[in-house]
C-alpha angles and dihedrals in degrees: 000000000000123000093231123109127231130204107307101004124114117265087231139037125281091226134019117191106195108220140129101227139021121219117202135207104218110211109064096003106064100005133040103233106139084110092050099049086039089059094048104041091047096054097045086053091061090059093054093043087241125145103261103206087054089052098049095057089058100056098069119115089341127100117264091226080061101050086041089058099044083059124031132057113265095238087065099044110100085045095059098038090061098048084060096050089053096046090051091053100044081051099050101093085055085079141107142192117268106237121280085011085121099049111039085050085059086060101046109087112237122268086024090089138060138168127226116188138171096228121084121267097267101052093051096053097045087053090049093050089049098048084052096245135142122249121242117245077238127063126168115180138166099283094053101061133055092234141002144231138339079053123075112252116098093056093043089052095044090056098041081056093052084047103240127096135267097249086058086048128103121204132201118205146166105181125066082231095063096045087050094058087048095060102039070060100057103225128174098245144359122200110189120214122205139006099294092075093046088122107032130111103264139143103230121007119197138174094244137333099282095098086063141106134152109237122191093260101037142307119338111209114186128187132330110059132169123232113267112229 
């Protein structure tokens, strides 16, 4: 979003959050791919004979080896974590870019910014390919980590890998999970995205990434907010 302001706005941001690097979930935060995930997983459900809808509810901001192995027996596991790998790549090009994703990552200098994502390498960068988007120089995914989130790894390992530290470190989410991970983290600020983190503990919540822009001493967020429960 441009810093200029246009009749009736404000001539500054409404919020300034000082960092040196922003680390971004991927589903949710940068792409659209709640169709997408929707499609696979229910479709992967069916052959299961699990409730799709219930399943559905489970997948967001989690691994899907760790969704696969709350709900099917271990003996099946490998199977079914590999027919889900399968459904959500046959879905990614299915995806698109959240609004302002583009634009807020043009003004992020490289090797400021990473993503850490829940889904496997592959996927994420096939979802990133097919919204149009860059990838980080960075890029922690669910095969990289030990376990996901809500622990900390990933960001601390995302940040570890940018050389600064978590606590100089922004993250963007859309999953309590994911929130939860930041935190455990410590990093300096969370600004939630989307209706899933409405009630999580963040710092900034907006409606999509529109209201952002990197600025030399941290992240810029311009109207409109959401309230911040």
């Amino acid at each position: 979003m441009s810093s200029e302001a246009t009749s009736g706005e404000p001539a500054h941001p409404t919020m300034l959050i000082p960092g040196r690097a922003l680390l971004f979930d991927c589903d949710g935060v940068l792409v659209d791919s709640d169709a997408s995930v929707v499609s696979a997983w229910s479709r992967w459900a069916s052959r299961y004979a699990l409730n799709p809808a219930e399943v559905v509810v489970l997948v967001h901001g989690r691994r899907s080896g760790d969704t696969v192995s709350a709900l099917i027996d271990p003996d099946r596991q490998d199977e079914a974590l590999k027919l889900i790998n399968e459904f959500e790549i046959e879905d990614a090009s299915t995806v698109r870019a959240i609004p302002g994703a583009k634009e807020l990552l043009s003004t992020v200098p490289a090797g400021s910014w990473a993503v850490v994502t829940s889904g496997l390498t592959r996927l994420a960068q096939a979802r990133m390919s097919a919204a149009g988007l860059p990838l980080p120089s960075v890029l922690v995914t669910a095969d990289l980590v030990g376990m996901g989130k809500p622990e900390p790894e990933g960001y601390l390992m995302a940040a570890n890998r940018l050389g600064v530290s978590a606590g100089e470190c922004i993250v963007v989410e859309d999953a309590v999970d994911g929130v939860l991970a930041a935190r455990a983290a410590k990093v300096g600020a969370v600004v939630g995205v989307g209706p899933r983190v409405s009630q999580a503990e963040v710092d900034a919540h907006v409606s999509d990434l529109t209201p952002l822009a990197w600025a030399a001493n941290g992240l810029s967020i311009w109207r409109p907010l959401l309230p911040v429960t």
